[in-house]
C-alpha distance (Angstrom), angle and dihedral (degrees) to the residues before:
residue distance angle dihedral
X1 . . .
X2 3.83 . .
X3 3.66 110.7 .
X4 4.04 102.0 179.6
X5 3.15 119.1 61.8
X6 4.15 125.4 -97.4
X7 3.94 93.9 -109.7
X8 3.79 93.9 49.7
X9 4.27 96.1 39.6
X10 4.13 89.7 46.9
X11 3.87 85.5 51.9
X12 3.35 93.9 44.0
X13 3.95 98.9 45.5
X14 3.91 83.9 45.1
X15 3.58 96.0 58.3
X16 3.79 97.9 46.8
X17 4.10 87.2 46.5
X18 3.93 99.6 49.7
X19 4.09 81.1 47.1
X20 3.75 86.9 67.7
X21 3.74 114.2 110.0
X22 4.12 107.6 -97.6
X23 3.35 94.5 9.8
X24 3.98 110.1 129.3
X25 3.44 103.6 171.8
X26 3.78 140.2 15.0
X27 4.07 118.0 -147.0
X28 3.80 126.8 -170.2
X29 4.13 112.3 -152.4
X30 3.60 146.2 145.3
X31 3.95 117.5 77.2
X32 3.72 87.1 -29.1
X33 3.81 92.1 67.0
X34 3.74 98.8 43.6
X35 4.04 88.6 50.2
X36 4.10 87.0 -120.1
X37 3.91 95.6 113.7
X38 3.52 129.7 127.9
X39 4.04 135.3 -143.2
X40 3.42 93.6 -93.9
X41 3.90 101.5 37.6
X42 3.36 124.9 123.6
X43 3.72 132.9 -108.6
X44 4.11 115.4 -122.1
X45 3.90 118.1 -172.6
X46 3.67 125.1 175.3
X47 3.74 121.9 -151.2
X48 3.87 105.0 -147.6
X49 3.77 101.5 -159.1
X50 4.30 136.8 167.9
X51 3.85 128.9 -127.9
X52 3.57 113.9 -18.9
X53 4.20 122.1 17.7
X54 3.68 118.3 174.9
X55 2.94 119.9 -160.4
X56 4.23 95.7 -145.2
X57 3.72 94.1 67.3
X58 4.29 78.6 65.4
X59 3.41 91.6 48.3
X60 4.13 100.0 50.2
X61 4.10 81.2 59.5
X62 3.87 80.7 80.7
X63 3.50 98.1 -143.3
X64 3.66 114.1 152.1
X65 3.54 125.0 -99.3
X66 3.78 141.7 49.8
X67 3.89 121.5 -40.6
X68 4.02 117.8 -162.3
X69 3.68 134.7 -156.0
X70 3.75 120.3 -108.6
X71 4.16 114.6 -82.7
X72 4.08 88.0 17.6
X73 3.66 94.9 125.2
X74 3.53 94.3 63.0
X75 3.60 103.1 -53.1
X76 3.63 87.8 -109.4
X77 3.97 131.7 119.0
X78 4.12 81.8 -70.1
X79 4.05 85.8 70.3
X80 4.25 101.2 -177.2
X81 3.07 137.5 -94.5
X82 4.13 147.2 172.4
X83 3.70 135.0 -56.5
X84 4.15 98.8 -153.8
X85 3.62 136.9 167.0
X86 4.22 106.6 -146.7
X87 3.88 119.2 177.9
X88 4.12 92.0 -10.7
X89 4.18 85.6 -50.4
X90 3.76 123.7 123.1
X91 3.60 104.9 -128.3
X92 3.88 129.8 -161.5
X93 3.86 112.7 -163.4
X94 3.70 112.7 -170.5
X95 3.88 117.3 -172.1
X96 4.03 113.0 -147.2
X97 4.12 118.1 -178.8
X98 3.91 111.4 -130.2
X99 3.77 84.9 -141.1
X100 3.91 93.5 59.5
X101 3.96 94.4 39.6
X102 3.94 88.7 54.1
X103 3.70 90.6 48.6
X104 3.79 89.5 46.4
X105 3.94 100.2 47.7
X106 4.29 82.0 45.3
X107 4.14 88.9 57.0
X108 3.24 92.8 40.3
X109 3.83 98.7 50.2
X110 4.17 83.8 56.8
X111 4.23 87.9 47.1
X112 3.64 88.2 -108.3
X113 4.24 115.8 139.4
X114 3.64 150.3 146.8
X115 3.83 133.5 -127.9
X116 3.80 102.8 -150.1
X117 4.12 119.1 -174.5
X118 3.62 115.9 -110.5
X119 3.67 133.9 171.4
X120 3.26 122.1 -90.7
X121 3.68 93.3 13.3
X122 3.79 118.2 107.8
X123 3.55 98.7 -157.4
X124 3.49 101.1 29.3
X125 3.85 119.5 -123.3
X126 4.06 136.3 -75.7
X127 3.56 115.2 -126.5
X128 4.00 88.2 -127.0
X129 3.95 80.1 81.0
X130 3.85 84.1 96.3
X131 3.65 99.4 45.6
X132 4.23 85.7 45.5
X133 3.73 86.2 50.1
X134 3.92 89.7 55.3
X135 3.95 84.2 54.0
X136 3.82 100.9 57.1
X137 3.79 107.0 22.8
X138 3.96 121.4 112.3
X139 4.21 97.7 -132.8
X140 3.98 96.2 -136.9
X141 3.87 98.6 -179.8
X142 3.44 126.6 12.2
X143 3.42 134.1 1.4
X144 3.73 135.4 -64.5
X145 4.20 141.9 172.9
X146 3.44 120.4 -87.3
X147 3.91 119.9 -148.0
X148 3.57 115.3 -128.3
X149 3.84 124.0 -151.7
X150 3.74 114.6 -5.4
X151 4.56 107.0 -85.7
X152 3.77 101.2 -91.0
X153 3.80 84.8 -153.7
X154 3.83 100.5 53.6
X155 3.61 88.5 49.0
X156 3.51 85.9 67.7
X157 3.60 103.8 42.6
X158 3.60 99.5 35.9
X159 3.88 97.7 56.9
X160 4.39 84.2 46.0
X161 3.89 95.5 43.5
X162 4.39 91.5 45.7
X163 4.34 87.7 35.5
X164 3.84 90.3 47.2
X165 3.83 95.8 43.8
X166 4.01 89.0 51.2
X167 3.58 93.6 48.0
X168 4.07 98.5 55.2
X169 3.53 87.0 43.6
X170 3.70 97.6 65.2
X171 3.58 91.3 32.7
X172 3.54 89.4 65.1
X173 3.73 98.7 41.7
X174 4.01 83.7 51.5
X175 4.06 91.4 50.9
X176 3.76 95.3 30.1
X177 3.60 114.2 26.6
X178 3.89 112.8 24.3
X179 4.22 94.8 61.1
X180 3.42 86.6 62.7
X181 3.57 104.9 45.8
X182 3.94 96.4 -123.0
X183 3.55 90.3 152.3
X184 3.93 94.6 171.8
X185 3.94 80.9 61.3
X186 3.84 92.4 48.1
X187 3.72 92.9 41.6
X188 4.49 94.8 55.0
X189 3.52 90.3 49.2
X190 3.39 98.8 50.1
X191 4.06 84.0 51.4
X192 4.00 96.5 45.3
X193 4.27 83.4 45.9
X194 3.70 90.1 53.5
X195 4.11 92.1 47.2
X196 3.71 88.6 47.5
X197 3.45 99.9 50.8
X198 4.05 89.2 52.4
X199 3.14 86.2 59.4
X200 3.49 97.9 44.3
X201 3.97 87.6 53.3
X202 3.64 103.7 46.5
X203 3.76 92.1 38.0
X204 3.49 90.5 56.9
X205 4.19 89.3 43.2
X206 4.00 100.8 43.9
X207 3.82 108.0 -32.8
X208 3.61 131.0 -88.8
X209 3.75 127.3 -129.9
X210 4.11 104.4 -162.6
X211 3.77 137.9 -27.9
X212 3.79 106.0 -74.6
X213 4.10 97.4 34.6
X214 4.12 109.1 63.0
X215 3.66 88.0 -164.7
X216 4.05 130.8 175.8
X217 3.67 140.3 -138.9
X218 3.64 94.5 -165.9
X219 3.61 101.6 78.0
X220 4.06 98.1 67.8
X221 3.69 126.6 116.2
X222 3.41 110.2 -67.5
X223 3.44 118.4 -98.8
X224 3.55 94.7 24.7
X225 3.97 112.4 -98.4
X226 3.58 133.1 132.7
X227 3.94 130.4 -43.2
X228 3.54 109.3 -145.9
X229 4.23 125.6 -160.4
X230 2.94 119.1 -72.0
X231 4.04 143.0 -178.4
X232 3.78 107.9 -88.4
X233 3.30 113.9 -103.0
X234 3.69 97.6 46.8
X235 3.33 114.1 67.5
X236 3.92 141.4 67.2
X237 3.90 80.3 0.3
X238 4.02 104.6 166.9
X239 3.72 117.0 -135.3
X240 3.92 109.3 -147.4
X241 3.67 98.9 -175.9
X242 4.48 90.5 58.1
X243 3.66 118.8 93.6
X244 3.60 108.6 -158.0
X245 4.00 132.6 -170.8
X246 4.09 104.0 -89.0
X247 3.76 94.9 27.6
X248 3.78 124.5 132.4
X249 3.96 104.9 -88.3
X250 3.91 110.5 -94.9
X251 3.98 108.7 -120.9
X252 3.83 111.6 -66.8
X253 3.70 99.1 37.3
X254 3.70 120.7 105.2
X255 3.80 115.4 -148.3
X256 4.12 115.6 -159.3
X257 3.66 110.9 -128.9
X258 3.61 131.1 -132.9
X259 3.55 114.7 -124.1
X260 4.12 114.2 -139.7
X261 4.08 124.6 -177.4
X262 3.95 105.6 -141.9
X263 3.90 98.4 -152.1
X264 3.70 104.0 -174.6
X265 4.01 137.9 25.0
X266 3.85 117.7 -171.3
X267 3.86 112.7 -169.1
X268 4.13 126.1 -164.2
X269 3.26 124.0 -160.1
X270 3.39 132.8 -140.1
X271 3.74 122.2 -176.7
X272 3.98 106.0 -34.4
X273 3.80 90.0 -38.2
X274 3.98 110.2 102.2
X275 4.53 108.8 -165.6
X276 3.62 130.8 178.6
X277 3.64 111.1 -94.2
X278 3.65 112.2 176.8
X279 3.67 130.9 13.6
X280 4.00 132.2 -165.1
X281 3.77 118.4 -154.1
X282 3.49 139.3 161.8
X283 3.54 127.3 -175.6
């Protein structure tokens, strides 16, 4: 059971993270950082750190728990990270490179991303995730950039890439699957449809970093800039009861849809797995 209380352990854990060597920065996020936890949720830091992080000087803290390698999550944008249990707390560290996030938030400010598989994700995830994370995170040590207005580009891409991908996806499992009754078949791409076109909506809205987090890039500091740490409590603090220009609509209001032509997929493949790769769309 946790015996100090939450503002004194997250200020404690933060110190003894940003102490690391190459870590930079320390973020909290998830529900924790949008204020929609519950008594029982979980506690996910990132450690934002430059050049070399390894992952041993993490584990010689001696905190409980399970300590990855760098890139064993997938080796994707997601990275890896820790699964720890500090002070009676379940703790989720995620590592993010500075190098990759500035790449990221620069592809993303052109409407340019990647959906990577990951586990436990049914759609996989857009590499925006790290600019999204930017958006919402409370900065507890250190100091990290702050998008500014939401990328008018990727809202334009992102809704056609996510749209487009749900829409050959049933099409096939209409053509394909259906006429022969394979309703398992029928059944996943109705599921992996439905995920896309979340995405499709919120990324087109505010942004969306994975499946279970309908996150935003249009609430940073305006002008962009650079969030600096601050006490928790106070910052990135989501405020469910606003309604602000670019939102999702609130029940009751319609919203007219664009209509966008995806022209080409490419696919790679990579051991038996086969992903989309490139997509064409115009609006």
């Amino acid at each position: 059971m946790p015996t100090a209380p939450d503002h004194t352990f997250l200020a404690t854990t933060a110190d003894r993270l940003a102490a690391l060597p190459a870590v930079e920065a320390v973020a909290l996020g998830g529900s924790r950082a949008l204020g929609a936890e519950r008594p029982d949720s979980d506690w996910d830091l990132a450690v934002y750190y430059r050049g070399a992080f390894d992952p041993a000087d993490l584990r010689a803290v001696g905190w409980e728990g399970e300590v990855c390698e760098t890139g064993a999550w997938g080796g994707g944008v997601f990275n890896s990270g820790a699964w720890l249990t500090i002070e009676g707390r379940r703790v989720d560290v995620h590592y993010r490179d500075l190098a990759v996030v500035e790449h990221e938030r620069a592809e993303a400010e052109q409407g340019r991303f990647r959906v990577e598989p990951l586990m436990f994700h049914l759609a996989g995830i857009p590499t925006y995730l790290l600019v999204a994370e930017l958006a919402i995170n409370q900065v507890l040590r250190g100091e990290l950039p702050r998008p500014g207005a939401y990328p008018p580009a990727l809202r334009v891409t992102a809704p056609a890439h996510w749209h487009g991908m749900a829409a050959a996806g049933l099409a096939y499992a209409k053509a394909g699957h259906a006429p022969k009754n394979a309703v398992t078949q029928v059944a996943g791409a109705i599921a992996l449809a439905a995920t896309q076109s979340a995405h499709a909506v919120l990324g087109g809205a505010r942004g969306v970093g994975h499946e279970r987090q309908g996150a935003a890039g249009a609430g940073g500091t305006p002008g962009g800039g650079h969030a600096r740490a601050e006490p928790p409590g106070r910052s990135g603090r989501a405020h469910p009861g606003r309604h602000r220009r670019g939102d999702a609509p609130r029940p009751g209001r319609a919203r007219r849809h664009r209509r966008v032509n995806c022209t080409r997929v490419g696919w790679t493949v990579s051991g038996r797995i086969a992903r989309p790769s490139t997509v064409s769309c115009s609006p």
